[in-house]
C-alpha positions in Angstrom: 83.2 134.8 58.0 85.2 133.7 60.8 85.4 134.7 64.3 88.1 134.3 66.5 87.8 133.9 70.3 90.4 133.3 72.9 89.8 130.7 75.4 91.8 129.2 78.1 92.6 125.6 77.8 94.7 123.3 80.6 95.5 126.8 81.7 96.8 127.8 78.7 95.6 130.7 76.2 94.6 129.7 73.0 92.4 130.9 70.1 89.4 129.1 68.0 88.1 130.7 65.1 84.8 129.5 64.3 81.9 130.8 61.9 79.2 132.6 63.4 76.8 129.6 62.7 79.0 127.5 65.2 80.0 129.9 67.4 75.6 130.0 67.8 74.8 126.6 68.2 78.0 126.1 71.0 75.8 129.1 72.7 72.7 126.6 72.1 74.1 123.5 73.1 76.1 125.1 76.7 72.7 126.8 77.6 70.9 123.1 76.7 73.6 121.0 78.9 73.6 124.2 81.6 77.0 124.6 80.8 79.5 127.0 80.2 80.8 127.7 77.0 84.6 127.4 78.3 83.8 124.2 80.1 82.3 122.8 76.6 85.0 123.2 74.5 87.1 122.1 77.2 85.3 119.3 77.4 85.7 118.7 73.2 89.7 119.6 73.7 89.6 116.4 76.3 87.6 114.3 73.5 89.5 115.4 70.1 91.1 113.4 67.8 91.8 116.4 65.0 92.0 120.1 65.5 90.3 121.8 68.0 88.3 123.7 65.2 87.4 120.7 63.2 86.7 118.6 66.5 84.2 121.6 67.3 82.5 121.6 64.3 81.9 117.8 64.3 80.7 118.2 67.8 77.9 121.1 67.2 76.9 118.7 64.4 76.6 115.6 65.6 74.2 117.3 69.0 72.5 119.3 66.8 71.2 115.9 65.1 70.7 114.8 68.7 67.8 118.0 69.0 66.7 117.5 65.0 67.3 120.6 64.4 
């Protein structure tokens, strides 16, 4: 199931809808890198190459392999 959150982006509003699972591990991964969660997927909008959902998901994967989790 998706869940949608709105999140401000180069001062704009936007909305990412995410899976729970994702939506978890972006938790994880801000609290790891003593981040924010806006300030991480700001940082991934900066980065992205496809959508911001997609470039998300690739993102929680590829640093969840970093913990081997």
């Amino acid at each position: 199931m998706l869940i949608k959150r709105s999140i401000t982006l180069k001062k704009h509003r936007t909305s990412l809808s995410l899976e729970k699972e994702f939506w978890d591990s972006l938790d994880l991964i801000a609290k790891n890198k003593n981040c924010s969660l806006q300030k991480l997927i700001s940082d991934i909008d900066v980065k992205r190459k496809s959508s911001l959902a997609s470039s998300t998901r690739v993102f929680v994967i590829e640093n969840l392999k970093k913990f081997n989790l």
